[in-house]
LUMPA-839064 format. One line per 10 residues: number of its first residue (from 1); their letters; for each residue x, y, z of N, C-alpha, C. Coordinates in nm, 2 decimals. Layout:
BEGIN
NUM	A	X,Y,Z,X,Y,Z,X,Y,Z; ...
//
This chain:
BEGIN
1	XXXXXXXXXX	22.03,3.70,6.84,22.17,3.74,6.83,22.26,3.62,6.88; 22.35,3.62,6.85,22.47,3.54,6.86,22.52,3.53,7.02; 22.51,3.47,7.09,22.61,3.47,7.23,22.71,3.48,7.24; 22.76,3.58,7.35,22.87,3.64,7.38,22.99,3.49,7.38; 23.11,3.55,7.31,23.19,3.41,7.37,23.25,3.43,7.51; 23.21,3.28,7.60,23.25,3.31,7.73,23.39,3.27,7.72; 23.50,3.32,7.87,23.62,3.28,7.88,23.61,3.13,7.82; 23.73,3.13,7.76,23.80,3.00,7.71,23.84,2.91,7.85; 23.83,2.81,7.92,23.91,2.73,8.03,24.02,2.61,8.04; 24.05,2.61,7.87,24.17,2.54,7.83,24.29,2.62,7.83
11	XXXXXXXXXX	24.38,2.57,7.81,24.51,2.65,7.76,24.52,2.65,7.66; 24.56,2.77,7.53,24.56,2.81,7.47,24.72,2.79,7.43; 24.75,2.77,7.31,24.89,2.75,7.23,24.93,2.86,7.26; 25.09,2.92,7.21,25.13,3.03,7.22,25.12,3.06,7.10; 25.05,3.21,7.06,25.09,3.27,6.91,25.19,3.23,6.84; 25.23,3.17,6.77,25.34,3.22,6.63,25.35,3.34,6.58; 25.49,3.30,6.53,25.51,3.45,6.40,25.51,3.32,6.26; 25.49,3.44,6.19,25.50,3.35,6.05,25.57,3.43,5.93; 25.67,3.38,5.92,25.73,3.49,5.79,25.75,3.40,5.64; 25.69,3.50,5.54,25.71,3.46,5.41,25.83,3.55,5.38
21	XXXXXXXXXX	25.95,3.46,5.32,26.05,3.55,5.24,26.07,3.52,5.13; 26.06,3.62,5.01,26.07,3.62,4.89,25.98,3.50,4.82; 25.90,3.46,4.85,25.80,3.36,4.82,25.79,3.38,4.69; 25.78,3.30,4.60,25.75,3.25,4.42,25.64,3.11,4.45; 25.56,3.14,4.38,25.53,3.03,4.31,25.48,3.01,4.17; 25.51,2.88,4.08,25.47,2.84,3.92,25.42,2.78,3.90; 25.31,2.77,3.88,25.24,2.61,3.83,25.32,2.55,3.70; 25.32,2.42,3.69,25.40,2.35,3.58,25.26,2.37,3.48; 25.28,2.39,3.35,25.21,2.37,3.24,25.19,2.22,3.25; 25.05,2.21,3.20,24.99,2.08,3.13,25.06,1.99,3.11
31	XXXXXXXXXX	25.09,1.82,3.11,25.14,1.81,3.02,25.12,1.80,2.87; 25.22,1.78,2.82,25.19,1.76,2.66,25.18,1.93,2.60; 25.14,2.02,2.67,25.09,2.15,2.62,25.22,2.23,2.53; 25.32,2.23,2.55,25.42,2.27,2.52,25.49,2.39,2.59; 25.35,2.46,2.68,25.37,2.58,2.74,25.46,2.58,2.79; 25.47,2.74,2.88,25.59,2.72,2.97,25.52,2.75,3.10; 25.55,2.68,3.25,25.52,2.70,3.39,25.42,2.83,3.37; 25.30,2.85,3.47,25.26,3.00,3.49,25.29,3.04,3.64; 25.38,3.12,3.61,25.39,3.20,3.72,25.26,3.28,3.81; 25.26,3.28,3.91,25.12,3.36,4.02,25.19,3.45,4.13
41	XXXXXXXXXX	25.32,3.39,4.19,25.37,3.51,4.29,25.51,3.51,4.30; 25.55,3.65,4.30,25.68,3.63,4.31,25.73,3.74,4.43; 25.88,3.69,4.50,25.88,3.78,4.57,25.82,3.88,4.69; 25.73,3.80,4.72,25.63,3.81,4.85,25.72,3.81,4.99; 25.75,3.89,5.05,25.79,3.92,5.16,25.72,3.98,5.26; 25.65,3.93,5.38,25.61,4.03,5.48,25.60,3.92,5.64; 25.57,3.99,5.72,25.58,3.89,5.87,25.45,3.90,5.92; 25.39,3.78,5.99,25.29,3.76,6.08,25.34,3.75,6.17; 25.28,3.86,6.31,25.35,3.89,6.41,25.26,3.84,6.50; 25.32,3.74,6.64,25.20,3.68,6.73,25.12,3.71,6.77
51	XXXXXXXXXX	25.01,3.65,6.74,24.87,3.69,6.83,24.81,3.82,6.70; 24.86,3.85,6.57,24.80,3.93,6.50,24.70,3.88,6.41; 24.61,3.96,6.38,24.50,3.91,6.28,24.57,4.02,6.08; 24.61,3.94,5.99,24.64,3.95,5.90,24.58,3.94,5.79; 24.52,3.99,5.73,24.44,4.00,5.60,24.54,4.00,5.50; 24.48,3.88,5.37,24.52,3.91,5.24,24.47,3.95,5.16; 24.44,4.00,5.08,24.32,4.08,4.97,24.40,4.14,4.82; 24.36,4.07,4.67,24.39,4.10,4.59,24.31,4.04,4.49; 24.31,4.10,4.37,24.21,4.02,4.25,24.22,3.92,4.29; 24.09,3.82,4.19,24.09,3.71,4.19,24.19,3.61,4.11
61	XXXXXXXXXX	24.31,3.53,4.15,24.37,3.45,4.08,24.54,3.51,4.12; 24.50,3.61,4.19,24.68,3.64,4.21,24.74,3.60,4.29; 24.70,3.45,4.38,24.77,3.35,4.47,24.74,3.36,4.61; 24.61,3.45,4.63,24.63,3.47,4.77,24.62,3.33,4.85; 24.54,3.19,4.81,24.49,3.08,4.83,24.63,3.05,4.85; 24.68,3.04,4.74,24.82,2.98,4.71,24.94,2.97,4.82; 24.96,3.15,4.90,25.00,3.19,4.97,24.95,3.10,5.12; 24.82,3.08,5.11,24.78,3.05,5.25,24.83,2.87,5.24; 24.80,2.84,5.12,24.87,2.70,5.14,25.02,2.69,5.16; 25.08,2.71,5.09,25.22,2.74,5.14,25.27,2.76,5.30
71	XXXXXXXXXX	25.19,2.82,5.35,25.18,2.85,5.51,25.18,2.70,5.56; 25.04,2.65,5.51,25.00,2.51,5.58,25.08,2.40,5.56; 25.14,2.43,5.47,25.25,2.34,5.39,25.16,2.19,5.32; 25.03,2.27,5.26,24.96,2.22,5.18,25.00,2.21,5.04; 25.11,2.30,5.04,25.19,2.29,4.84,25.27,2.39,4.89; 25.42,2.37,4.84,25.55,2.44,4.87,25.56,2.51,4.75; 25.64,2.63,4.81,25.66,2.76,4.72,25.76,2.71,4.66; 25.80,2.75,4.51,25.89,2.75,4.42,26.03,2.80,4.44; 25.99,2.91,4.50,26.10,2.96,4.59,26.10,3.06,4.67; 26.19,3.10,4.75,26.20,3.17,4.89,26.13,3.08,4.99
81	XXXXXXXXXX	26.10,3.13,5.14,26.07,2.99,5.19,25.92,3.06,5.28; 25.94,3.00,5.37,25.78,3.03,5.44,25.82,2.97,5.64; 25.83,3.05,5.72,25.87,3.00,5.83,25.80,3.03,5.95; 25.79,2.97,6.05,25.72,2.93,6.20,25.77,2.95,6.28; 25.85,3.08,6.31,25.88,3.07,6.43,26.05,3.02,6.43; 26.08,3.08,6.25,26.21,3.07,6.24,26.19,2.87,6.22; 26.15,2.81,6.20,26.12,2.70,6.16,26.07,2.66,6.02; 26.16,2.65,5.92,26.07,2.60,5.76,25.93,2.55,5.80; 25.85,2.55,5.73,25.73,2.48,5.68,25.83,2.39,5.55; 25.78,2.21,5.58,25.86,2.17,5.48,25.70,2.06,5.45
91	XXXXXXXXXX	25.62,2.04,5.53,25.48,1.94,5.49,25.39,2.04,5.57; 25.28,1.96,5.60,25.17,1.97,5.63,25.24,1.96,5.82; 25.20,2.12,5.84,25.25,2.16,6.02,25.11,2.16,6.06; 25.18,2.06,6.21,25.08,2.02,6.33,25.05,2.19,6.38; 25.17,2.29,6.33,25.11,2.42,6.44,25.02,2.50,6.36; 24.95,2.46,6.27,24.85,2.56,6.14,24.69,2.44,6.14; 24.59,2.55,6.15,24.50,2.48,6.15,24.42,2.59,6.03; 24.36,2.47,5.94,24.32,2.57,5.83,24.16,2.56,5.86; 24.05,2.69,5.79,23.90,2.67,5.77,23.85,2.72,5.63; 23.78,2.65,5.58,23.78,2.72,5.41,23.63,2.77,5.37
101	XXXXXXXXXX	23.64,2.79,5.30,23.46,2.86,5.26,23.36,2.76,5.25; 23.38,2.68,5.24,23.31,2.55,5.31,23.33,2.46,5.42; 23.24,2.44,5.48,23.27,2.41,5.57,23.36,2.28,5.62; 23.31,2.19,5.50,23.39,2.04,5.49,23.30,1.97,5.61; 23.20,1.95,5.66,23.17,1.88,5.79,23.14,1.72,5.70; 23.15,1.65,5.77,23.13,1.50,5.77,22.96,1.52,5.78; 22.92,1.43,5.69,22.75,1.46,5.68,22.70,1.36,5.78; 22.78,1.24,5.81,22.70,1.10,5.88,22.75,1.15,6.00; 22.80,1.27,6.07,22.89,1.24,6.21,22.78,1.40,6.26; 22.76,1.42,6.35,22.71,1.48,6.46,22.79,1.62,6.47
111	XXXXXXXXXX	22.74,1.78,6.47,22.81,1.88,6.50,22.94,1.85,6.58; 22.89,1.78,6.70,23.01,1.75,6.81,23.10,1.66,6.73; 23.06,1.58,6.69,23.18,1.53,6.65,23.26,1.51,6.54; 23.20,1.59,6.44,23.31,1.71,6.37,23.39,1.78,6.45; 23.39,1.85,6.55,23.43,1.91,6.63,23.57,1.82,6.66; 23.51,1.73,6.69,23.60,1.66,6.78,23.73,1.60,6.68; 23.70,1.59,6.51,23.81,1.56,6.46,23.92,1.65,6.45; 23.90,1.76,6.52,24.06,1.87,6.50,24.13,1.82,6.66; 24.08,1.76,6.73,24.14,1.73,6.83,24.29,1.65,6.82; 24.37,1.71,6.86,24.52,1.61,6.86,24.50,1.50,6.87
121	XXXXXXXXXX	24.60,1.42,6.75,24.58,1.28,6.79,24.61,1.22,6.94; 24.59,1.15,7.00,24.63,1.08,7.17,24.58,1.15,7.24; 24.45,1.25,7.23,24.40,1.33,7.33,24.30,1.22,7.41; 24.34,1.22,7.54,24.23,1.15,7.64,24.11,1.19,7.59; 24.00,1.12,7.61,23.82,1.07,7.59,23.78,1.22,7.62; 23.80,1.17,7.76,23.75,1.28,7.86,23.79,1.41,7.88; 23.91,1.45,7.79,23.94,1.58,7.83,23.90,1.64,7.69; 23.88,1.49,7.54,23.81,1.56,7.43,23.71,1.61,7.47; 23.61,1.51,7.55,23.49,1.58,7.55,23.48,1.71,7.62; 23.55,1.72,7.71,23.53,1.83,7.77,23.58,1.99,7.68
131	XXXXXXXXXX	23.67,1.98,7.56,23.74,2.05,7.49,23.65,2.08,7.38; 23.55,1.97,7.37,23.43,2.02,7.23,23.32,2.06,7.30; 23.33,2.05,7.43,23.20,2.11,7.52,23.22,2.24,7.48; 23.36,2.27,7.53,23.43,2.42,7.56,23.38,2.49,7.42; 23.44,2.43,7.32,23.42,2.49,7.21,23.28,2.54,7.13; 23.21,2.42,7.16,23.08,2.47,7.12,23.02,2.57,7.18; 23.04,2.61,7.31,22.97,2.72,7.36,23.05,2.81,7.34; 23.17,2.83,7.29,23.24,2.95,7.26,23.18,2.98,7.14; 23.11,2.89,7.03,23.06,2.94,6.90,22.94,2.96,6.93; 22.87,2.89,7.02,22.76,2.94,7.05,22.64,2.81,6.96
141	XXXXXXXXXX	22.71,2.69,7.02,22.66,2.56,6.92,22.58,2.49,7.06; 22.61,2.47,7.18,22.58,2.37,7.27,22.45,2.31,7.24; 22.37,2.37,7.21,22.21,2.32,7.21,22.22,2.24,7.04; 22.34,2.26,7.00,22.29,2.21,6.88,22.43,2.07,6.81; 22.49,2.00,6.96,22.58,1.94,6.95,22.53,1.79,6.88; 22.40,1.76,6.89,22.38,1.67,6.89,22.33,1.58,6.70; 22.33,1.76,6.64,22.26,1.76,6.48,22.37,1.76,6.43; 22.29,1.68,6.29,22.37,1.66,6.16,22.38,1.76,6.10; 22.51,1.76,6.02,22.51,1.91,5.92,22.39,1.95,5.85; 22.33,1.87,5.82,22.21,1.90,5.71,22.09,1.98,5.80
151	XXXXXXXXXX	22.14,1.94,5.95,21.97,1.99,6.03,22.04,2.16,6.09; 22.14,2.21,6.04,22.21,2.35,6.09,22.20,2.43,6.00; 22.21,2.57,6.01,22.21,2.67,5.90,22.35,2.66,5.85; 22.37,2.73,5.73,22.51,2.75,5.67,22.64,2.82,5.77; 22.51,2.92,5.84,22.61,2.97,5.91,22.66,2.88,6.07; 22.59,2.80,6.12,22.58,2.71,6.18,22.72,2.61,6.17; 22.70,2.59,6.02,22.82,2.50,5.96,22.95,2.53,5.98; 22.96,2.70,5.95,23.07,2.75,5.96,23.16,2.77,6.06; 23.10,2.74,6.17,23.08,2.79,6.31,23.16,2.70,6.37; 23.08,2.54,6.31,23.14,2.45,6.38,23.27,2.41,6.33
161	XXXXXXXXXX	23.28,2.46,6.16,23.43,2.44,6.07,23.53,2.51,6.21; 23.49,2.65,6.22,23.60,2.73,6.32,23.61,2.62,6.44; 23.49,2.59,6.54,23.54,2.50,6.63,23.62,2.43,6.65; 23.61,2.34,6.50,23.71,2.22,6.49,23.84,2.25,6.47; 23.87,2.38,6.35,23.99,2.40,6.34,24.04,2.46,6.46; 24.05,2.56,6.60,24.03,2.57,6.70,24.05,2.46,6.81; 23.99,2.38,6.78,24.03,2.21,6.85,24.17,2.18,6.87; 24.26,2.17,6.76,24.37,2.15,6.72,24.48,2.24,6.80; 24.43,2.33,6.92,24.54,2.42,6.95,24.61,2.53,6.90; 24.55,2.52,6.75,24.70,2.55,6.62,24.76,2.71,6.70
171	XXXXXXXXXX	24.89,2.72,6.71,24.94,2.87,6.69,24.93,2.97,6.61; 24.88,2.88,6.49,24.84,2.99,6.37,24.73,2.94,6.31; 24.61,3.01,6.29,24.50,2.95,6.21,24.48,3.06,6.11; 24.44,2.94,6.01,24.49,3.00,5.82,24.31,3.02,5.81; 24.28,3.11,5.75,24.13,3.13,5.73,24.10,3.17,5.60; 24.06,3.07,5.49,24.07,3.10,5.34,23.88,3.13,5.31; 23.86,3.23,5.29,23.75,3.30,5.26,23.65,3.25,5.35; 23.67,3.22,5.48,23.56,3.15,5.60,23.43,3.21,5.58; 23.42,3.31,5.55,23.30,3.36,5.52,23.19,3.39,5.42; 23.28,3.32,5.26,23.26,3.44,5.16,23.11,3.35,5.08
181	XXXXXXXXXX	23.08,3.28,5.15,22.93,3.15,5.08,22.84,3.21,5.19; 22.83,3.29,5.29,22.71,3.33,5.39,22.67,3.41,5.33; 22.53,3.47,5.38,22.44,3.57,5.36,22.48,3.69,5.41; 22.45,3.81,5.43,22.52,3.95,5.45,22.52,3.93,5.61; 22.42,3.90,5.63,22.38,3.95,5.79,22.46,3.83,5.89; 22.49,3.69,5.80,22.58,3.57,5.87,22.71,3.60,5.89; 22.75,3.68,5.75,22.90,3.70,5.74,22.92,3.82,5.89; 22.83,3.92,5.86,22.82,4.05,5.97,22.86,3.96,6.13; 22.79,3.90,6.16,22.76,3.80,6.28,22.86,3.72,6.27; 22.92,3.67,6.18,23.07,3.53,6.21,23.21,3.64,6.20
191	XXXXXXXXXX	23.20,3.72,6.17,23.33,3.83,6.19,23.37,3.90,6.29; 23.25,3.92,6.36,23.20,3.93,6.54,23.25,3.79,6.60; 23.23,3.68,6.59,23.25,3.58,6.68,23.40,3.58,6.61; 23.45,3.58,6.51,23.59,3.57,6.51,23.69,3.63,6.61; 23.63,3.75,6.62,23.66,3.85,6.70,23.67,3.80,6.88; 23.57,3.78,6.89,23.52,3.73,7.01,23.62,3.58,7.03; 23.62,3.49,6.97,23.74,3.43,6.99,23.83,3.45,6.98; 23.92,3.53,6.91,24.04,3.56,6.87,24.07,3.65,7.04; 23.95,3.71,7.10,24.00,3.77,7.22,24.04,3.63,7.36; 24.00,3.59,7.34,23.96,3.42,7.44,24.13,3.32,7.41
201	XXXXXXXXXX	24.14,3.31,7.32,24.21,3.27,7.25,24.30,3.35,7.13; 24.41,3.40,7.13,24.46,3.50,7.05,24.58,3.48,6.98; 24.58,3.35,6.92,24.65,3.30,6.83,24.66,3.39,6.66; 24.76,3.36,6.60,24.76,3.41,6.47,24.68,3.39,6.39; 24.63,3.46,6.30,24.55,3.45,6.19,24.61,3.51,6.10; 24.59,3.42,5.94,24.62,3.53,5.84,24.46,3.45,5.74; 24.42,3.57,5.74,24.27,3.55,5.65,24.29,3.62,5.50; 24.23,3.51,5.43,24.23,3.55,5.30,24.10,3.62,5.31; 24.07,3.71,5.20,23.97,3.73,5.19,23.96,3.85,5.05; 23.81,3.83,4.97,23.80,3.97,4.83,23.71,4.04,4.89
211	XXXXXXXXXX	23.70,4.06,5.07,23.58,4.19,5.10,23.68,4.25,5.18; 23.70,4.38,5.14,23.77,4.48,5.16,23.75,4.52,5.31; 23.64,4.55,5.32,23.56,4.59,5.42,23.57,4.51,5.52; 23.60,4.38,5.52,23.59,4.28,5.60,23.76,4.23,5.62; 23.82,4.27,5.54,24.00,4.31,5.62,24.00,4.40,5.67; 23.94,4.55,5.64,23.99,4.62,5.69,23.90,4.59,5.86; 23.79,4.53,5.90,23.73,4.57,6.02,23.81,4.48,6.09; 23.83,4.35,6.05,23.89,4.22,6.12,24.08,4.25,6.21; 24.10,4.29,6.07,24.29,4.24,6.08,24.37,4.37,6.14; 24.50,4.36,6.17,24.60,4.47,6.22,24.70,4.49,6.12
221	XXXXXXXXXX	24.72,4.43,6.02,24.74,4.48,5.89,24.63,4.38,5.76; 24.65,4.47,5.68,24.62,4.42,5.51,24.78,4.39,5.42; 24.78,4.32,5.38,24.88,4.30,5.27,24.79,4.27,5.15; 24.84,4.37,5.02,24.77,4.38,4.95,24.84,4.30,4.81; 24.80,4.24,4.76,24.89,4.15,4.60,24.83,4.21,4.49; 24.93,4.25,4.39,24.85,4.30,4.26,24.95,4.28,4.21; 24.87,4.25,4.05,24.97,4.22,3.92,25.07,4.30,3.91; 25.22,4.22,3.85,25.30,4.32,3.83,25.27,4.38,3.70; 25.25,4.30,3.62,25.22,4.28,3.50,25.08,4.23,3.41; 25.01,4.27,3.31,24.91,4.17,3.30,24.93,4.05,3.27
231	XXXXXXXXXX	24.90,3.95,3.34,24.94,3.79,3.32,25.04,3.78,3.40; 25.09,3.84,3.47,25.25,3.84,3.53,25.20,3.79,3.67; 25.32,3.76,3.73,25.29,3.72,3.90,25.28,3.81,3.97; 25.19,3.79,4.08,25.16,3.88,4.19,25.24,3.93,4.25; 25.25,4.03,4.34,25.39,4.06,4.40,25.27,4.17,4.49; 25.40,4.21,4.61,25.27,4.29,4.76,25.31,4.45,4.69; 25.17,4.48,4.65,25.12,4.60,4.60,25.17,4.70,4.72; 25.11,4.69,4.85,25.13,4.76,5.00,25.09,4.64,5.12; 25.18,4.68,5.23,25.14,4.63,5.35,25.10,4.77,5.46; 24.90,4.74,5.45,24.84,4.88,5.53,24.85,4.83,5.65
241	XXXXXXXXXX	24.88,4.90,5.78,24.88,4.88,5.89,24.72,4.97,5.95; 24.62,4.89,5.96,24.50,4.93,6.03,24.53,5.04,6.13; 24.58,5.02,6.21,24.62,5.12,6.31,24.50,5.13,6.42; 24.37,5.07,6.42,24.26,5.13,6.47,24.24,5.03,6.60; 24.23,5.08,6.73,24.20,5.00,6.78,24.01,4.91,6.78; 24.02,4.79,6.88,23.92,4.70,6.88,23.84,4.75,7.02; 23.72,4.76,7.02,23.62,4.73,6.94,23.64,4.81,6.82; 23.56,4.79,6.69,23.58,4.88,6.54,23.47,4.94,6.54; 23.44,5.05,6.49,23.28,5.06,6.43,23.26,5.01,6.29; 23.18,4.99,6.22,23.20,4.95,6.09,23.20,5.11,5.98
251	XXXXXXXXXX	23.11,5.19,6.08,23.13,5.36,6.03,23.22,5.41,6.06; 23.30,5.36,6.12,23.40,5.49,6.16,23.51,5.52,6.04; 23.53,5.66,6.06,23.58,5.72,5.94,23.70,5.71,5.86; 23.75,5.70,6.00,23.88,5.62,5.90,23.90,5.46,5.83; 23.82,5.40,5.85,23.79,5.29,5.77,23.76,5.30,5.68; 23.67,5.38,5.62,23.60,5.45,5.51,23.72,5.48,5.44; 23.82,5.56,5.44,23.94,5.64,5.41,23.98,5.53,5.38; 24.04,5.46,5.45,24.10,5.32,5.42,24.04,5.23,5.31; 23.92,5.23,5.34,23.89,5.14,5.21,23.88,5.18,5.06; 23.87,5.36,5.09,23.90,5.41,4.94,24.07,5.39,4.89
261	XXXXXXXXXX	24.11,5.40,4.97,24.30,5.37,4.97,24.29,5.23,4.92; 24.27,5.15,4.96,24.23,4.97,4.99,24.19,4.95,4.81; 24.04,5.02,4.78,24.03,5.03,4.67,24.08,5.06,4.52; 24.13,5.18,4.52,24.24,5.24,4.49,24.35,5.13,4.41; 24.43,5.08,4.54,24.53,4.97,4.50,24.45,4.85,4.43; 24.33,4.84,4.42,24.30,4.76,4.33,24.22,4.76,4.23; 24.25,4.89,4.20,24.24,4.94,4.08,24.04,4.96,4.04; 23.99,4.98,4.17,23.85,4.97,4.15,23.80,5.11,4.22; 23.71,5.22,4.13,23.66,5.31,4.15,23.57,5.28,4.32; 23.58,5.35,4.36,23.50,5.47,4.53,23.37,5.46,4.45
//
């Protein structure tokens, strides 16, 4: 099993809020194609409230990626805006730390020190190392600081993607399908340590994710995106408010209920 994560002994950022208002985005057509722009989201409004864990969940291709970039200020929305704390996102913000379904690790550089590139630029030697010490044993890596990606399990890899992004202090960490390339029983076990950090450290999250199951156990709401139209832009189907408190059972009943509701809105039989 996985080790418990122990207390965090850094200081922790303060949460953010994060609000999308009326968010659009269009991709420009090809060139040469003659088309016209395709639209993916329009009119997306909802808040990430500090210190909450936020699930996005909708077919595949209705912007939820899109959305989370926009946050990062990885690609700007078309229109309406996207804000921090009452602060635009206008580039790529120092207070957002992203993790993606791969893990991205540098293959020639050492678990630790992957780790160590989410560290703020001008961070003293000595208080890095002591900051990726920290970290690794919150994922539960220490014994394994010294291996190359290739000598770790997948789930291993993923582990130390969260570390790094975690490094960086962020107020808000963006989590785009962190889990969705693991095996059943890795993903079961990294949703747990999400958890387990997220208590140590209780910064924002908004997680993308297409396992239902895995918004509803993780987050304190779901925002859900569905076609308005076929081919048309996504727009928020419902914003569910979990309501349940933590610890979750993965049986417990109203989750069940929820996920037939959850289902439901997207248009997929119980």
């Amino acid at each position: 099993m996985m080790p418990a994560a122990p207390a965090a002994t850094s200081e922790a950022a303060t949460a953010a809020e994060v609000e999308f208002h009326e968010v659009g985005k269009a991709f420009p057509p090809a060139r040469g194609s003659g088309s016209a722009a395709v639209p993916v989201l329009e009119d997306v409004t909802f808040t990430a409230r500090p210190g909450e864990i936020v699930a996005v969940v909708g077919p595949s291709g209705c912007g939820k990626s899109t959305l989370l970039r926009a946050a990062a200020g990885l690609g700007r929305a078309t229109s309406g805006s996207v804000g921090i704390d009452g602060t635009p996102v206008r580039g790529i913000d120092p207070r957002c730390a992203v993790a993606f379904q791969e893990p991205r690790l540098l293959p020639w550089r050492s678990v630790a020190a992957n780790v160590a590139l989410g560290l703020p630029r001008g961070t003293p030697r000595a208080a890095g190392r002591r900051r990726v010490a920290e970290l690794l044993e919150l994922v539960g890596l220490s014994a394994h600081a010294g291996h190359r990606p290739a000598e770790v399990s997948g789930g291993m890899a993923q582990r130390a993607s969260l570390a790094r992004a975690l490094a960086r202090n962020p107020r808000v960490l963006l989590l785009d399908e962190p889990f969705g390339a693991l095996d059943a029983l890795t993903r079961l076990r990294m949703q747990d340590l999400l958890l387990d950090v997220h208590v140590q450290d209780p910064t924002t999250v908004l997680l993308v994710t297409h396992d239902v199951e895995e918004a509803l156990y993780l987050s304190d709401r779901v925002v859900v995106l569905g076609r308005r139209e076929e081919g048309g832009p996504a727009g928020i189907a419902e914003v569910l408010d979990v309501g349940l408190p933590r610890p979750r059972s993965r049986e417990d009943a109203e989750l069940a209920r929820l996920r037939g509701h959850l289902l439901g809105l997207l248009g997929v039989e119980r």
